[in-house]
N, C-alpha and C positions, 0 to 999 in steps of 0.2 A: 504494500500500500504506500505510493509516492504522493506527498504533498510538495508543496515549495520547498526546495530548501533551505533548512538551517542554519546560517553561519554558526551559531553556536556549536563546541565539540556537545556530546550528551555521554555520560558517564554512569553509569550503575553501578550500585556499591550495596549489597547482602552478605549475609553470615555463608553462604555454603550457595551450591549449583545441584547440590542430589536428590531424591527423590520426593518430594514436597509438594502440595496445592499452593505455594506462595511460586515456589520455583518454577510451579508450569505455567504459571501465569505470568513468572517475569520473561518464561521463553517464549509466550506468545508474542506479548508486549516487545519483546527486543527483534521478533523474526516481522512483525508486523511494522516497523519503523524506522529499522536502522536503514536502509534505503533514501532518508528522508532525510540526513544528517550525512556530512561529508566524511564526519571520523564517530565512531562509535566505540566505549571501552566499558567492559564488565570486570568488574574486583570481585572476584569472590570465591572460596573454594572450591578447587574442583568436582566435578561431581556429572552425572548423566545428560544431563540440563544444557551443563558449555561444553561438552564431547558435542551435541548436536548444534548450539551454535558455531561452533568452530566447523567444524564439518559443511555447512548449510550456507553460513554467511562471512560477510569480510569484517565483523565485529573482532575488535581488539580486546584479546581475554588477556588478564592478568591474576596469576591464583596466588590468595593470599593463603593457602593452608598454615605456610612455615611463619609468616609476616605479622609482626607485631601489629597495635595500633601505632606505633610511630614509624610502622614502617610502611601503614597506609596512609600516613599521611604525605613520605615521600613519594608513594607514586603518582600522590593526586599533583605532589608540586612539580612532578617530571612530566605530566600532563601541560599543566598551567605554563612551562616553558614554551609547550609545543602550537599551544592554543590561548590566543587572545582573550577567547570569554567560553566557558559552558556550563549546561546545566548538570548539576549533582542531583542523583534522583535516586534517593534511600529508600530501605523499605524493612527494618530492624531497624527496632528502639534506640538502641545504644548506637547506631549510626549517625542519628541526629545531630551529634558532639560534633563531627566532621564539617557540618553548618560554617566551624568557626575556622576553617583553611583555606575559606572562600574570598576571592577578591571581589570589589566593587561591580565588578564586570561580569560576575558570575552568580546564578542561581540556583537556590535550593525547593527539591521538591520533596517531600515524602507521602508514601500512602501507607495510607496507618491498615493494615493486611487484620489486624484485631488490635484490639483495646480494652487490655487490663490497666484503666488509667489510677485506680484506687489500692494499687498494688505499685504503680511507679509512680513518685513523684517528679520524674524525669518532664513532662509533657507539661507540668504545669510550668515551669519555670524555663522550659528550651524548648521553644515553638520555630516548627520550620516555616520558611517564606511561607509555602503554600502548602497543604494539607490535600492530603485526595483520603474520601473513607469508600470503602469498598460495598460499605452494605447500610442500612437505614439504621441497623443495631449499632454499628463501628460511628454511624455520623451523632447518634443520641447520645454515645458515651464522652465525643469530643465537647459539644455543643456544652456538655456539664462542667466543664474546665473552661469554656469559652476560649476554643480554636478552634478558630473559624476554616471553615472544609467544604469541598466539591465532592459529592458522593458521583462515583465512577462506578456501577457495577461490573466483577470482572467478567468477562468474554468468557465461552466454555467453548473448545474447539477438540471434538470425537472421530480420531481414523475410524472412517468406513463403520459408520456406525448406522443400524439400520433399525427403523422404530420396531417396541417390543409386541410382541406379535403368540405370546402365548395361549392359547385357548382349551389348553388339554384338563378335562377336571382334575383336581386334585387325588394323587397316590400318595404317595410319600413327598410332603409339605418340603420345598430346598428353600432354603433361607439366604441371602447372600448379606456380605459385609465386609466393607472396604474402607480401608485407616490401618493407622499406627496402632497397635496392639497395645492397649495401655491404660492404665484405670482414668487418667484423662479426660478419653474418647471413652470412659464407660464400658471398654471392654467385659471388665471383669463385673461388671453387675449385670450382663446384658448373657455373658456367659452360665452367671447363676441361676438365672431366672428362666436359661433355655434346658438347664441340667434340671430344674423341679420341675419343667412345665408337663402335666401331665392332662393326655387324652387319652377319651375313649374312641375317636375317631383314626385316627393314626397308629399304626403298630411305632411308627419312629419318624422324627424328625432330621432332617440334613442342613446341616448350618457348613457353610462354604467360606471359607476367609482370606479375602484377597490384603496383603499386607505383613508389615515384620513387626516387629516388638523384642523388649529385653527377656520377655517372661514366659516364651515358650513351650520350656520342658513344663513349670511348671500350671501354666493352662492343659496339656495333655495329662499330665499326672490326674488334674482334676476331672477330667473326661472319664481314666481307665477307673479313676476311683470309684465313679460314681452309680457304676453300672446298671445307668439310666437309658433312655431312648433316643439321647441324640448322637448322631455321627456327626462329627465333625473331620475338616478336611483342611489343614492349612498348606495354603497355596503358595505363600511367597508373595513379594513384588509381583507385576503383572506392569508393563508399561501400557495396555492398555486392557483394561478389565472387565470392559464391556462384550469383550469376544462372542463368549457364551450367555448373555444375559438371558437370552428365553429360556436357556435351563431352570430358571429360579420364578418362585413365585412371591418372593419378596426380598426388596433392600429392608433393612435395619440399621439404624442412623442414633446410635444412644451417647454420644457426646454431649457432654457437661456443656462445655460452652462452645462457641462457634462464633467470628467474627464475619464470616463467610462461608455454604459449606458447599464445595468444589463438588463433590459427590453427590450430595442432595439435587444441585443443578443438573451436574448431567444426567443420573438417573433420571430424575423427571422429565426430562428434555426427550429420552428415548421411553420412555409412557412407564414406567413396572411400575408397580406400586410402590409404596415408602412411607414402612413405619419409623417416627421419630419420637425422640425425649420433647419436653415441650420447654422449648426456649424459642426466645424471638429471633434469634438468626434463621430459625429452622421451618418457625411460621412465617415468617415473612418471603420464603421459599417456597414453599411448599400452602399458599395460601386456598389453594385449592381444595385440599385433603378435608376430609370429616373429622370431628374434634376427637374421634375414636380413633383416628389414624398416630395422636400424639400419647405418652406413655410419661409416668414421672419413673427417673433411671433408680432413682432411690426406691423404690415400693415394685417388689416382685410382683405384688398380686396387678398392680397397675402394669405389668409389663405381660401377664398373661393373661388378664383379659384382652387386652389390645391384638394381641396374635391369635386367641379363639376366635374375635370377630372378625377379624381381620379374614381370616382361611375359611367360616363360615359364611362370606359375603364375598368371596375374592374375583366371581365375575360382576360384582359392582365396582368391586378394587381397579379391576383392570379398566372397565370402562368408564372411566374416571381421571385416571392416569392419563388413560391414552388422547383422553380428550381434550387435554390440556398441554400436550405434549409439544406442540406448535408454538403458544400463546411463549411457553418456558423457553423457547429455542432463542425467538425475537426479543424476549424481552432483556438473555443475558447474552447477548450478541456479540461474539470477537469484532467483528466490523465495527459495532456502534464505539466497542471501549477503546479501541485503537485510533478513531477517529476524536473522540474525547478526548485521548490524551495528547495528538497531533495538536487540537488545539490549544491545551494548556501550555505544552511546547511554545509553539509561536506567539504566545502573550509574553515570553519574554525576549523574542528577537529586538 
């Protein structure tokens, strides 16, 4: 996507490149853009993310794995030799600091990706030029510190993804779930709740888990222990996880908090159902769903009634999903956020 160009360089500056919903959306954002800028440069640890920008585009990668902060702040000034004026576009908390390396000539942007602002007092006191929130929840939380923000929702962009299309009645219920394995995202309550859950409709349950975690061994330990009716399958990373989605007849979404939920988008986006914890990043996604579709992560018995009705209704589930599958595609649009951010770009040429 080519606008005018830039005189300004454009620089990006994150904790890491591996495998993350913040990182996939910084490589949309940089595969969508860099075109539009004469010199482009990404700081930030190597990882899956800048193997493909490197690969794909003429983006200038610089990995800070080994690299102090003063040794980032050298390479923003071996930069500034090269380039008269550019924009610094953060996206981690603590990058914010970097604010202060900038010359006259130069602009700072950050998008606040989520916002634990009652947990830092970093945000109240070191506010970037310009703020982008990602979601209505990330812009509510600023608004309460008074930092002032452009809410950008981010873009979802799915290889060959093809809307979900299941229609087969229910045999044996597959559950799918996709995150970081980690009490967090709610794993481990979402796990307990699937080891007690008991029918008389099903001989067993299949819960599918796309994603890694520190606590592996001991999520199977609790599996073999339990000598209940779910199977579980962990899968690993998956660069893209939608492959198989008509196998499942449900996402499961039980993260505590969520400043945006990357998953939640695209799962909707290709129609499956999705059960969630009930927090407001997840409604305001997911705005369509029945208030049965939401579950509190804390209360097992709230997490099994929501999947009895849920499997007892699930061709209302699906034709539901599907029907709103369109409306979620345009409304979180890579097009629309790449061109929002072109334009905040050129507010400061």
């Amino acid at each position: 996507m080519i606008r005018k160009k830039t005189d300004k360089a454009l620089v990006f500056l994150l904790n890491h490149m591996n495998y993350g919903g913040c990182q996939k959306i910084v490589f949309d954002l940089l595969s969508g853009v860099y075109e539009s800028f004469d010199v482009v440069y990404l700081i930030a640890e190597k990882g899956y993310y800048s193997d493909l920008l490197i690969k794909t585009t003429s983006i200038q990668f610089i990995d800070r794995t080994n690299i102090s902060i003063f040794g980032v702040v050298k390479e923003i000034q071996k930069i500034q030799t090269k380039c008269p004026s550019l924009i610094l576009h953060t996206h981690n908390r603590i990058d914010i600091l970097f604010k202060y390396t900038l010359r006259k000539s130069d602009n700072h942007l950050h998008t606040f990706h989520s916002a634990y602002l009652n947990k830092n007092y970093l945000y109240k006191f070191i506010k970037p030029e310009k703020a982008i929130s990602i979601s209505k929840t990330v812009k509510d939380y600023l608004n309460k510190y008074n930092i002032d923000n452009e809410m950008i929702y981010n873009g979802i962009s799915i290889n060959n993804s093809k809307p979900y299309c299941k229609t087969k009645e229910l045999d044996i219920p597959k559950i799918l779930y996709i995150g970081r394995l980690s009490k967090e995202k709610g794993f481990d309550n979402i796990l307990k709740a699937l080891l007690t859950y008991k029918s008389n409709q099903f001989n067993h349950i299949q819960f599918d888990v796309i994603g890694e975690g520190k606590n592996v061994e001991e999520y199977n330990k609790m599996i073999v222990n339990s000598g209940g009716n779910l199977k579980m399958n962990l899968k690993g990373y998956r660069p893209n996880p939608w492959d198989n989605i008509n196998e499942y007849d449900l996402l499961i979404i039980p993260s505590y908090f969520e400043g945006f939920c990357l998953v939640a988008v695209e799962g909707a986006s290709i129609g499956i159902p999705i059960l969630s914890n009930d927090i407001l990043a997840l409604r305001e996604v997911l705005d369509f769903s029945q208030d049965s579709n939401f579950f509190n992560i804390q209360d097992l018995n709230s997490i099994h009634t929501t999947i009895f009705k849920s499997l007892t209704e699930i061709s209302i589930q699906r034709e539901l999903a599907l029907n709103n599958a369109e409306r979620i595609k345009n409304k979180f649009s890579k097009e629309k956020m790449l061109l929002n951010y072109l334009r905040i770009y050129e507010t400061f040429s």
